[in-house]
C-alpha positions in Angstrom: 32.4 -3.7 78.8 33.3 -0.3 80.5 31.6 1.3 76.9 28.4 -0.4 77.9 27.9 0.4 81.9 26.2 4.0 81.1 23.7 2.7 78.5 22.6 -0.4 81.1 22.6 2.0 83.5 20.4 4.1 81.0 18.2 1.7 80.7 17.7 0.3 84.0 16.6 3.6 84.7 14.6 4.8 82.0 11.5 2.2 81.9 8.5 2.1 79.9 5.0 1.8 81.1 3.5 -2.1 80.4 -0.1 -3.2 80.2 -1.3 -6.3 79.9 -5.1 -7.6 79.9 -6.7 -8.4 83.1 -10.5 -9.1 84.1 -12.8 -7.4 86.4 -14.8 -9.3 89.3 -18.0 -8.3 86.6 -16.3 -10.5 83.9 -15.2 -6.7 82.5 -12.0 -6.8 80.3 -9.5 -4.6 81.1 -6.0 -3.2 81.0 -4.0 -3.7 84.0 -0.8 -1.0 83.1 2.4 -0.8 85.2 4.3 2.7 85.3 6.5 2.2 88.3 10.4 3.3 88.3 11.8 6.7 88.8 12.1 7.5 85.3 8.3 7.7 84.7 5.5 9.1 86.2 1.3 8.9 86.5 1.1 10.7 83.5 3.0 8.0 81.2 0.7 5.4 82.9 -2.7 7.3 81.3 -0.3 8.1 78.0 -0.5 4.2 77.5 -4.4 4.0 78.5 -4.7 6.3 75.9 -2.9 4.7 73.1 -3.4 1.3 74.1 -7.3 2.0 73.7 -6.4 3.4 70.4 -8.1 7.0 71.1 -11.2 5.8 71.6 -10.8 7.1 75.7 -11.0 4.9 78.8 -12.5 4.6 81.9 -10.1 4.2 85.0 -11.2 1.4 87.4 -8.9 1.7 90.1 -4.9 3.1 90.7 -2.7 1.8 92.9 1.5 3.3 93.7 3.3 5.0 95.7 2.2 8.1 98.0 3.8 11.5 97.1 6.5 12.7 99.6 6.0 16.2 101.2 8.2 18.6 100.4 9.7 18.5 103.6 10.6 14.9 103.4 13.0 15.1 100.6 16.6 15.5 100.3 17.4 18.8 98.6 13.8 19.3 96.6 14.2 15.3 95.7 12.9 12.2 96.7 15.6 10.0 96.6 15.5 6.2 97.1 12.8 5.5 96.9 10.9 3.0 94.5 8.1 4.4 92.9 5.1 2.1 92.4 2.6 3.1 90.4 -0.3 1.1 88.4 -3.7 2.1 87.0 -6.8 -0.6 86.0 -8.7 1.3 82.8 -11.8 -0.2 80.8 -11.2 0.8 77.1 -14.8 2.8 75.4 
């Protein structure tokens, strides 16, 4: 069990962004894609706009997460502890 603690641990850390479909009040079909977790960031939330709309670009609707600390506010050039939300609504073209 002891061999398998650090890859949990690896994973449990090292999401993925999701997206899964979701309507717009206009009847709109969109992609509703989650990138929270430390381990990822804003920019792997528009890597899976992009190649869930299969290069074809997207339109973002609306983001939602977790404000930035400032650089005062974190412990040694980090922001610990903190759970990072992040989510973005995109239209595929």
């Amino acid at each position: 069990m002891t061999k398998f603690l650090p890859l949990i641990a690896v994973l449990a850390l090292g999401g993925c962004a999701t997206s899964e479909t979701t309507y717009l009040n206009n009847g709109e079909q969109g992609l509703s894609i989650d990138c929270s977790g430390e381990a990822n960031s804003w920019a792997a939330c528009y890597e899976k706009a992009d190649a869930s709309c299969a290069g074809t670009g997207y339109r973002i609707v609306g983001t939602d997460g977790t404000p930035s600390l400032k650089e005062s506010d974190k412990t040694l050039g980090v922001d610990v502890g903190n759970f990072k939300n992040r989510s973005v609504v995109v239209v595929c073209k």
